[in-house]
Backbone as JSON, one array per atom type, in Angstrom:
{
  "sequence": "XXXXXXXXXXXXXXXXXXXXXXXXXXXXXXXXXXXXXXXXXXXXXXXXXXXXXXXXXXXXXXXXXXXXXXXXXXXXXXXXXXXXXXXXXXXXXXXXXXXXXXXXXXXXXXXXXXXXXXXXXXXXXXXXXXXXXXXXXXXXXXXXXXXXXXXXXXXXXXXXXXXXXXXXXXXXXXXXXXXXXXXXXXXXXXX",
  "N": [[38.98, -36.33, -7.96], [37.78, -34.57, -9.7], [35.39, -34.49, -8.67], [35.33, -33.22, -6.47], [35.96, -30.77, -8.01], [33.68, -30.0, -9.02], [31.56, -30.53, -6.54], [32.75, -27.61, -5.23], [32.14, -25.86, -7.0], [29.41, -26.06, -7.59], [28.84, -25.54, -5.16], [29.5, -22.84, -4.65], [27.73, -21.8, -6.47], [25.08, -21.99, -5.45], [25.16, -20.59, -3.12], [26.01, -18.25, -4.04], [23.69, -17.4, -5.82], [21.67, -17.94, -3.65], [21.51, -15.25, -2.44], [20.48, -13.6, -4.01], [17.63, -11.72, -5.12], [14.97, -13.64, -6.5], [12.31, -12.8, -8.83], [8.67, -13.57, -9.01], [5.53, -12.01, -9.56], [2.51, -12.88, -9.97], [-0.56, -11.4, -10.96], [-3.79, -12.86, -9.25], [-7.11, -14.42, -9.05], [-9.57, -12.95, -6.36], [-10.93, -15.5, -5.65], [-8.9, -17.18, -5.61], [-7.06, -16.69, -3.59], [-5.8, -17.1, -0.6], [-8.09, -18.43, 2.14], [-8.63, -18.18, 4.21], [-6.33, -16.2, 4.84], [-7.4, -14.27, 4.03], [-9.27, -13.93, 5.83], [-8.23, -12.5, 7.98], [-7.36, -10.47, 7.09], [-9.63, -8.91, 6.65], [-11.37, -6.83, 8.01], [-9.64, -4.69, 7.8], [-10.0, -4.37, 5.08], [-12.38, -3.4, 4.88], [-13.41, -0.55, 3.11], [-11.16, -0.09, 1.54], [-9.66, 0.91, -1.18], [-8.67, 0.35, -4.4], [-7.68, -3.19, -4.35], [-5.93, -5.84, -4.91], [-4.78, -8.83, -5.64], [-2.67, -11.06, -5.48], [-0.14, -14.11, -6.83], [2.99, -14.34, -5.21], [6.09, -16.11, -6.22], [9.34, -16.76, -5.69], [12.98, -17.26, -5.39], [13.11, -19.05, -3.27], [10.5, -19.9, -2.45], [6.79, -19.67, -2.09], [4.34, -17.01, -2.01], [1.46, -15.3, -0.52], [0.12, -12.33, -1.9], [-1.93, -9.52, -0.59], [-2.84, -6.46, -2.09], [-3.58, -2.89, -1.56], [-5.16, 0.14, -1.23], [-5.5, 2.3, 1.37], [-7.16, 5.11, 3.4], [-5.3, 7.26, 2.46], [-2.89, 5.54, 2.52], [-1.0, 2.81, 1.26], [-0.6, -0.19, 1.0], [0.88, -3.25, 1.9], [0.05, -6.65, 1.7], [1.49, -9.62, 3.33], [1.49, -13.16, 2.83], [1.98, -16.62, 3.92], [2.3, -19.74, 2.12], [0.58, -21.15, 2.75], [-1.42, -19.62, 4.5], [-0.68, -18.36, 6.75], [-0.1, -14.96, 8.08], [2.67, -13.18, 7.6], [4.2, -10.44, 6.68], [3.47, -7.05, 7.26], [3.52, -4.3, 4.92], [3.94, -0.99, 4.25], [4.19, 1.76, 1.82], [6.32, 3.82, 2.12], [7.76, 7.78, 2.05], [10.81, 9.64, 2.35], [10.18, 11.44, 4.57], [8.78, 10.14, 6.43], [10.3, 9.0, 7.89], [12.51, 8.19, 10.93], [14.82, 11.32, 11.94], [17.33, 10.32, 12.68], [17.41, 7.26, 12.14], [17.02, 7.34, 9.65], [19.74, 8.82, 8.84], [21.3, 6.98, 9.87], [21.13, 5.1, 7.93], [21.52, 6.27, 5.52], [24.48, 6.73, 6.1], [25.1, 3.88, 5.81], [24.39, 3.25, 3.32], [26.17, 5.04, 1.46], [28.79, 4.37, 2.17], [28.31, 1.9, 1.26], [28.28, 2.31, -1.8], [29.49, 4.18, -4.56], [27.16, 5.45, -5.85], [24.1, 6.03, -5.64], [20.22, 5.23, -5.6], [17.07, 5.65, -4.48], [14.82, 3.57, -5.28], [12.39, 2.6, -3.95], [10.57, 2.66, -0.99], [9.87, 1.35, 1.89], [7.82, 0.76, 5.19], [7.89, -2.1, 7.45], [6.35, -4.54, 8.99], [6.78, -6.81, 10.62], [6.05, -10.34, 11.44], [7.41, -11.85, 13.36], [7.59, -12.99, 16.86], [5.09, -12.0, 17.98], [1.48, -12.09, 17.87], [-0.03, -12.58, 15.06], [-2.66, -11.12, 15.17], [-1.89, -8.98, 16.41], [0.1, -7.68, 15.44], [-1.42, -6.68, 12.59], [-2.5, -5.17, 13.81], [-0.93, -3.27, 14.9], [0.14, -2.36, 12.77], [-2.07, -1.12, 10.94], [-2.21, 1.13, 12.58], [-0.33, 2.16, 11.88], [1.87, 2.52, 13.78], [4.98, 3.42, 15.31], [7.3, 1.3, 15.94], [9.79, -0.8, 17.87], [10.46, -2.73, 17.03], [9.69, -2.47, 14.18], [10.79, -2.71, 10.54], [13.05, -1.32, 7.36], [12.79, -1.72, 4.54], [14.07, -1.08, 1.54], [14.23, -0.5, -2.14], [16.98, -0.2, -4.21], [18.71, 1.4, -5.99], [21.93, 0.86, -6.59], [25.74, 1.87, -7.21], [28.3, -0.32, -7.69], [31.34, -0.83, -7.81], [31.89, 0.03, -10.51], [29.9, -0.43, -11.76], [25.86, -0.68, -12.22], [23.29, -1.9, -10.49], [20.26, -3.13, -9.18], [19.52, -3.53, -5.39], [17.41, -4.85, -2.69], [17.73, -3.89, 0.2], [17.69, -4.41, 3.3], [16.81, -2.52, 6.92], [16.91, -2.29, 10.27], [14.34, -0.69, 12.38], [16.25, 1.58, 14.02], [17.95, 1.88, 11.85], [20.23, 0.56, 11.24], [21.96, -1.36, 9.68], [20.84, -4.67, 7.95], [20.53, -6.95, 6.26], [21.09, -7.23, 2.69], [20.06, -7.9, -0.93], [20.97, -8.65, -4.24], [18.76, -7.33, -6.23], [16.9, -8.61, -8.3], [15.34, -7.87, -11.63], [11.79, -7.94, -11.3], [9.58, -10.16, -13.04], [6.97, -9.32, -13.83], [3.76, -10.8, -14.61], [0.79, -10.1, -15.6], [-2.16, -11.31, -15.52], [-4.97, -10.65, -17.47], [-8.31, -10.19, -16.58]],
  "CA": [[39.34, -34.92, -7.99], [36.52, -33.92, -10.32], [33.82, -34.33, -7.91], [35.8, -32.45, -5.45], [35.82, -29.36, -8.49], [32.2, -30.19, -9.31], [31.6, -29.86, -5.21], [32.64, -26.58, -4.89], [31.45, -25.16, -8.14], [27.92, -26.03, -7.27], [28.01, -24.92, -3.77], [29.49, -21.4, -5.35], [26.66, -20.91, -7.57], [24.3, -22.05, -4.72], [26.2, -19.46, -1.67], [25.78, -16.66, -4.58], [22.13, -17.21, -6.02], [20.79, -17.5, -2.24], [21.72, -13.83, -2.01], [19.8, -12.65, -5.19], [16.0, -12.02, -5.4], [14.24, -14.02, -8.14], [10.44, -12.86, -7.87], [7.82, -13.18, -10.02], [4.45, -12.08, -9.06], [1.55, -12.85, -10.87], [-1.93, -11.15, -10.46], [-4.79, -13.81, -9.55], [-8.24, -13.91, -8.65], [-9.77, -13.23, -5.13], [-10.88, -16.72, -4.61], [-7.7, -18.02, -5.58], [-6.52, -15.86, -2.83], [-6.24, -18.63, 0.74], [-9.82, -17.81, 2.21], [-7.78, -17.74, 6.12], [-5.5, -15.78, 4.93], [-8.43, -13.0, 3.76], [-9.96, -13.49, 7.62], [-7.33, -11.67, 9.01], [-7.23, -8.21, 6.99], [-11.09, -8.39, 6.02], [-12.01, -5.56, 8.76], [-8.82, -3.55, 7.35], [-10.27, -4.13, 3.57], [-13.75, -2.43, 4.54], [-13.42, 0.89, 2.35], [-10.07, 0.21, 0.94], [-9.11, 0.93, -2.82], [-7.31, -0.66, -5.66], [-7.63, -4.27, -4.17], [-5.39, -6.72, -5.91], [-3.93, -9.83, -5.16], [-1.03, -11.73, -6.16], [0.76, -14.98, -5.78], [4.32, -14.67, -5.62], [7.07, -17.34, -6.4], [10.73, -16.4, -5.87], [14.03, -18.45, -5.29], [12.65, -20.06, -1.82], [9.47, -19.71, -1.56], [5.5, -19.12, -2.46], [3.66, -16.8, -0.78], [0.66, -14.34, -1.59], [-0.12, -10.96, -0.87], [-2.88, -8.83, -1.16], [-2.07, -4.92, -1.49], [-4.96, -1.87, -1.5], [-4.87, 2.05, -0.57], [-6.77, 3.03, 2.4], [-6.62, 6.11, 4.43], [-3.98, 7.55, 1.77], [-1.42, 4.67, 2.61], [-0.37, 2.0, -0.24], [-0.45, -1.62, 2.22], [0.89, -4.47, 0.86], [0.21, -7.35, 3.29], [1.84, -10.92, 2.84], [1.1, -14.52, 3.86], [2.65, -17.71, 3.45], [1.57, -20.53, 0.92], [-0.54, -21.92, 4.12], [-2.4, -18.38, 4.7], [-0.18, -17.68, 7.78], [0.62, -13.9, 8.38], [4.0, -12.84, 7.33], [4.14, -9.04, 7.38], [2.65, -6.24, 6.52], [4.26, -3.28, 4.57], [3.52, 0.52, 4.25], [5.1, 2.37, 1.33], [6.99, 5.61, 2.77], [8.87, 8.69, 1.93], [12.06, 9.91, 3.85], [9.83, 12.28, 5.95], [8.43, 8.78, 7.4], [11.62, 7.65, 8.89], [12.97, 9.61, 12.15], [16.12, 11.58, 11.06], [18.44, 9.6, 13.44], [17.53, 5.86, 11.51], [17.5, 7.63, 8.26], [21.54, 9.46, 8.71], [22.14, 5.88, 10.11], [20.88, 4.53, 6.6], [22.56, 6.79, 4.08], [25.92, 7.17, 5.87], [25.54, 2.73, 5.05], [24.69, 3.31, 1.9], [27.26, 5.95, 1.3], [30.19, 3.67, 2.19], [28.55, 0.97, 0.23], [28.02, 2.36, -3.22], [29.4, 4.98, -4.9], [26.19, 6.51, -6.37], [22.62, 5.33, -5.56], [19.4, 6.0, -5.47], [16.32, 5.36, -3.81], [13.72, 3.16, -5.8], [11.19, 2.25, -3.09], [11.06, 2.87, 0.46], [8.82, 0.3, 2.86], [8.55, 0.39, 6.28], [7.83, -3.24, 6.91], [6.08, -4.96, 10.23], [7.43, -8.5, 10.59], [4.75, -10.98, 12.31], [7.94, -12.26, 14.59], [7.66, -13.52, 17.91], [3.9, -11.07, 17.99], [0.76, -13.23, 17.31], [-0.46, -11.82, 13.95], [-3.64, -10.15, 15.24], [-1.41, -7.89, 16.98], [1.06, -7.19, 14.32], [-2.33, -6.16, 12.19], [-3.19, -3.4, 14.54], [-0.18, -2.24, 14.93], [0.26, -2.18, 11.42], [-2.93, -0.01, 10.77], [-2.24, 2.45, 13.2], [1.29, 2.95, 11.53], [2.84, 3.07, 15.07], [6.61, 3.68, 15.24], [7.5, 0.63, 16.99], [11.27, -1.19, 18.0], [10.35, -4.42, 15.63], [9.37, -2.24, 12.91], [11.92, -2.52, 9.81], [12.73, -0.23, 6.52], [13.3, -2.46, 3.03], [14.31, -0.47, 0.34], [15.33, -1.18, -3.25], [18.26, 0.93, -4.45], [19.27, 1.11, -7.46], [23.04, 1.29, -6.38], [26.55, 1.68, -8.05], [29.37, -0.79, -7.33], [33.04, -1.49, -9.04], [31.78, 0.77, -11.7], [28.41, -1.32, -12.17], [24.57, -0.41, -10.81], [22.6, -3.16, -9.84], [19.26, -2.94, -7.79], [19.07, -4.2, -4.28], [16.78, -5.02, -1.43], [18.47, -3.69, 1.37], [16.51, -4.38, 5.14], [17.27, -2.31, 8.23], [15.9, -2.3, 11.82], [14.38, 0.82, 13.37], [17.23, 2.64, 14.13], [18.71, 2.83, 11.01], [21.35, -0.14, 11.64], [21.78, -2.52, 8.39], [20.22, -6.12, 8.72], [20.93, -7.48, 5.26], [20.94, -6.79, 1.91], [20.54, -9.17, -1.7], [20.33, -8.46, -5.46], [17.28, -7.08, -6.97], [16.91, -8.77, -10.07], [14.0, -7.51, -12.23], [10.55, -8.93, -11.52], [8.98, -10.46, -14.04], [5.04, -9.42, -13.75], [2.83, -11.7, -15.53], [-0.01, -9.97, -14.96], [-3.92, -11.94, -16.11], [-6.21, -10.32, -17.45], [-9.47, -11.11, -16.37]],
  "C": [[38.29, -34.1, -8.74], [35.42, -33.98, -9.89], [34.26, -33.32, -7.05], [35.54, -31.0, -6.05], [34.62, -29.01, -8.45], [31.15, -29.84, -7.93], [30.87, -28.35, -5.28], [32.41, -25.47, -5.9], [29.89, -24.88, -7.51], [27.65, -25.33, -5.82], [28.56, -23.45, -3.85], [28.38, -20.4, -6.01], [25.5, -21.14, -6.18], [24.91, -21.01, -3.58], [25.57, -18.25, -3.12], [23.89, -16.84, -5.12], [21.22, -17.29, -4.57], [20.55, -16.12, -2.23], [21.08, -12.78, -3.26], [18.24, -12.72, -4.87], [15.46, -12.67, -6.77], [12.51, -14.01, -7.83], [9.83, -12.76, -9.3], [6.61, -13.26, -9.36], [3.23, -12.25, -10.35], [-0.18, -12.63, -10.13], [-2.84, -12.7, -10.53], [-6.12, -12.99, -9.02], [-8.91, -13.87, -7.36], [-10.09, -14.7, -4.43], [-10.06, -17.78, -5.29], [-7.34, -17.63, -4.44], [-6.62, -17.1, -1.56], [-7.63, -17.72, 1.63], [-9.16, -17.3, 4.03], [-7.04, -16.64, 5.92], [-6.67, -14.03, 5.03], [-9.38, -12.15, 5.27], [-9.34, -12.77, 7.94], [-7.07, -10.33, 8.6], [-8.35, -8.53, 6.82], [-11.73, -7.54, 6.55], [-10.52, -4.46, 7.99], [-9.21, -3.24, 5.89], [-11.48, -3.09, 3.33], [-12.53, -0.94, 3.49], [-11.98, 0.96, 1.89], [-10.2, 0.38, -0.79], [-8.52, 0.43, -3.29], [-6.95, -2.1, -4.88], [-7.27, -4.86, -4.86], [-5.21, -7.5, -5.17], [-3.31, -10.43, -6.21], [-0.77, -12.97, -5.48], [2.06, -14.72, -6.02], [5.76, -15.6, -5.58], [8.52, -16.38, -6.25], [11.73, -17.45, -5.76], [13.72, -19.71, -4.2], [11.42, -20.46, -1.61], [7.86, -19.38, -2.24], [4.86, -18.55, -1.67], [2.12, -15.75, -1.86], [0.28, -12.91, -0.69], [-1.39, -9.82, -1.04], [-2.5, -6.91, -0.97], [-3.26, -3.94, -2.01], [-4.11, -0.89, -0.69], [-6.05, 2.04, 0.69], [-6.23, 4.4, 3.3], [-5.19, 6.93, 4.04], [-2.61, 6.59, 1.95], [-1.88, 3.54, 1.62], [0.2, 0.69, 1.09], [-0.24, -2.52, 1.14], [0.9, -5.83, 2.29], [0.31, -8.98, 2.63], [1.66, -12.06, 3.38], [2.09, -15.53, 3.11], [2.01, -18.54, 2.33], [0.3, -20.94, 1.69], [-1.43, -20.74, 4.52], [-2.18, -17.78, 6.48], [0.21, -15.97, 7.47], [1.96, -14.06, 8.4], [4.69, -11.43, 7.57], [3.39, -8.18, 6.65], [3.64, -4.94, 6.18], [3.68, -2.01, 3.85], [4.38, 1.42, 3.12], [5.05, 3.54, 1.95], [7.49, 6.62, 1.51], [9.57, 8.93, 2.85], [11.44, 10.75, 5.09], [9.4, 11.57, 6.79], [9.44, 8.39, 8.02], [12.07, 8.9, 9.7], [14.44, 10.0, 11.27], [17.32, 11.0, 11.41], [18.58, 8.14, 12.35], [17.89, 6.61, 10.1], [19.09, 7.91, 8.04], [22.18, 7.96, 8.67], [21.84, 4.81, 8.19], [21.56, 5.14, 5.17], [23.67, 6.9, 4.72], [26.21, 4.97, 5.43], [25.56, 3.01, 3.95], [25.82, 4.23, 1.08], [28.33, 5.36, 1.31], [30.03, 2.98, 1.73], [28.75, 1.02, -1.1], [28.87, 4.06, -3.81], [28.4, 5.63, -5.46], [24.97, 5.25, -5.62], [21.85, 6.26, -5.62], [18.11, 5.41, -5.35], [15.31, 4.43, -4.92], [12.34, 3.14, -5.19], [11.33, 2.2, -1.54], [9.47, 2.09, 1.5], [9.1, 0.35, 4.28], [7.31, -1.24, 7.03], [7.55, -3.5, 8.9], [6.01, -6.16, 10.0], [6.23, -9.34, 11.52], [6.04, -11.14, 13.74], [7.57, -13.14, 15.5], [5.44, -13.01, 18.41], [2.8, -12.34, 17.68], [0.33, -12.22, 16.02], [-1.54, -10.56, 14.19], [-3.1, -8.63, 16.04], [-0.1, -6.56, 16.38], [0.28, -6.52, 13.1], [-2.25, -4.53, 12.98], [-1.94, -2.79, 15.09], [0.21, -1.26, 13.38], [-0.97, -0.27, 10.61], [-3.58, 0.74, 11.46], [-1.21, 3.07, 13.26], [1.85, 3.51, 13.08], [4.02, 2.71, 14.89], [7.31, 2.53, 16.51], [9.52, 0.11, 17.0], [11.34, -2.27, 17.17], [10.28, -3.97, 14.5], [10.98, -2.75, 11.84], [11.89, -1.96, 8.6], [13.32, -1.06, 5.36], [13.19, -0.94, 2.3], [14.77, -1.27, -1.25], [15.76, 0.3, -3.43], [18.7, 0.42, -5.0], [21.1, 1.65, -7.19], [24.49, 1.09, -7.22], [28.15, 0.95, -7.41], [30.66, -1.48, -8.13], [32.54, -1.45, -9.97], [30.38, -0.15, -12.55], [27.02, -1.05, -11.61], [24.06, -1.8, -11.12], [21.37, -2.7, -9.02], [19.63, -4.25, -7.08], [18.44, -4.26, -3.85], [17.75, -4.79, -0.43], [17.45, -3.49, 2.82], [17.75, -3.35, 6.38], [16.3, -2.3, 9.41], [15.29, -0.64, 11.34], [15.28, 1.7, 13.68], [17.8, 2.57, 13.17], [20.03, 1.39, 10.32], [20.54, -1.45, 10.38], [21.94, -3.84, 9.11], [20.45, -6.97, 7.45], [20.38, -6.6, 3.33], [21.08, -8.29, 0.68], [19.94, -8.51, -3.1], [18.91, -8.57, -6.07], [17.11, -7.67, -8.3], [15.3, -8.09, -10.65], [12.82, -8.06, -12.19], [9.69, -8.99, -12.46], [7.19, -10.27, -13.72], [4.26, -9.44, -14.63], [1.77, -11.17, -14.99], [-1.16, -10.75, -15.98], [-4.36, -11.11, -16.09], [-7.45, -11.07, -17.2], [-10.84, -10.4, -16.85]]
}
């Protein structure tokens, strides 16, 4: 009977920590960075600004990302541990999102939270089903596509508690998941 409690304890705490973010990014140095992974934006890096990279660790997963300004946009573009393409992401404001996906995004958030409020707004190009080199150039020609999708964190208020989230939606507006923001710890190196 006490394995049976022990069971479903553990697969409680495992079912609820899936659904949280645990990230920690830590700045490294370019040729830590995977050298494949660098092939694939190195024509989008010509003449970019503020070049960083990062690896980041969370609950599942290692990946790394390199993020720079070009052309007034703020790119953050991610790979796997292996230097596969993952996605690439564009920070926004609300005038970036059509007004149809956006209404469809605050009347969710509206029924989910009593108060919120916007932290960060991404609109986010998934590699998918796409081969990467094509998910690139769509990427940095910010086209308004049907794959695109809009992460946010939102700092939102529930059963009298705020909390940040990650909340994902499609393109139109229509919620795709959501999971606790916990605070990321950024260890950044000096170098």
């Amino acid at each position: 009977m006490n394995h049976f409690v022990l069971t479903i304890a553990l697969l409680t705490f495992f079912t609820g920590t899936a659904q949280n973010k645990y990230e920690r990014e830590h700045r490294i140095r370019k040729n830590q960075f995977p050298e494949n992974a660098l092939a694939h934006v190195a024509e989008q890096m010509v003449d970019a600004k503020k070049i960083r990279f990062y690896r980041e660790t969370d609950s599942a997963k290692v990946s790394y990302e390199v993020k720079f300004k070009k052309d007034r946009l703020r790119y953050s573009v991610e790979f796997d541990k292996d230097g596969t393409l993952e996605d690439i992401e564009i920070l926004i404001k609300v005038v970036d999102i059509p007004d149809e996906s956006f209404s469809n995004i605050t009347n969710y958030l509206q029924s989910t939270f009593s108060k919120y409020r916007f932290r960060r707004m991404q609109q986010q190009y998934p590699v998918g089903t796409e081969n990467p080199e094509k998910t690139i150039k769509n990427a940095f020609q910010n086209l308004m596509l049907p794959t695109i999708k809009y992460e946010f964190i939102v700092s939102g208020k529930k059963d009298k508690e705020y909390m940040q989230y990650e909340i994902v939606f499609d393109a139109d507006g229509n919620f795709e998941n959501m999971r606790k923001s916990l605070p990321p710890n950024y260890d950044h190196v000096l170098y």
